[in-house]
Structure formats: C-alpha cells, structure tokens
C-alpha angles and dihedrals in degrees: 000000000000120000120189110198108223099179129092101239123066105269145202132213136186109218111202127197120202131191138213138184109191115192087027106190074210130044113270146157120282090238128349135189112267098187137308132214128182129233135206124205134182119220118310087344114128122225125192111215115210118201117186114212101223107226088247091063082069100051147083139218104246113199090195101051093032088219135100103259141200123223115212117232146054126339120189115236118216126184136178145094105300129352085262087063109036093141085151116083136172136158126244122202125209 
C-alpha cells in the first residue's frame, strides 16, 4: 500500500490489513486482523507500507484433525486505517 503525506508536518500512519472468508466451510468472523504495521512519512514524500499475512492468519483449529488447518480458496483482503475504514480490497487464493 502506498500512502502519499499531504500535510505540512512529518506524519505517521497505522496501515491494517483484515481478512474474510465469505461462504466459510467453518464459522468464522465475519472479518479479523491479519496483521498491521505503521509508516512515517516526511512532507509531500510517499511510503509504501508493507504488511506480511502470517500463514496462521489463514487457518482454523480443527477438532477433528487436531491440527491448524488451511482452507483452500479465496480470502477476501481489506486495508485500510481501522476495521471501521477498509476502502482497499483484493482477493487472495490459496
């Protein structure tokens, strides 16, 4: 994610990235926190944030196999600055 500051002080910003899983074949949330990194930028520079998604942040507790497991498909990436402002969306395949 790229981030431009347009203000005229040196600035700081906390990218989020959410994940979703629609049509599940587990119960799930409807969205989680994948992971989250922060950025600093001076006046008018541009920063790309770069937040990995730990393989764990696509898995599920299986009681049956008694093992994490991933689910193959589509997830659903969100980014943005909280859960409440996620206007960036892509989708990830496993």
């Amino acid at each position: 994610m790229v981030l431009r500051n347009t203000g005229t002080r040196r600035g700081r910003e906390v990218v989020q990235l959410h994940l979703a899983r629609p049509g599940s074949a587990v119960d799930r949330p409807v969205r989680w926190l994948a992971g989250w990194t922060a950025v600093e930028a001076a006046p008018g520079e541009r920063v790309t944030a770069y937040v990995p998604v730990p393989a764990r942040a696509l898995r599920y507790w299986s009681p049956e196999a008694r093992a994490w497991v991933l689910e193959p498909g589509g997830f659903t990436v969100l980014a943005g600055r909280s859960a409440g402002d996620l206007p960036l969306r892509a989708t990830l395949e496993v």
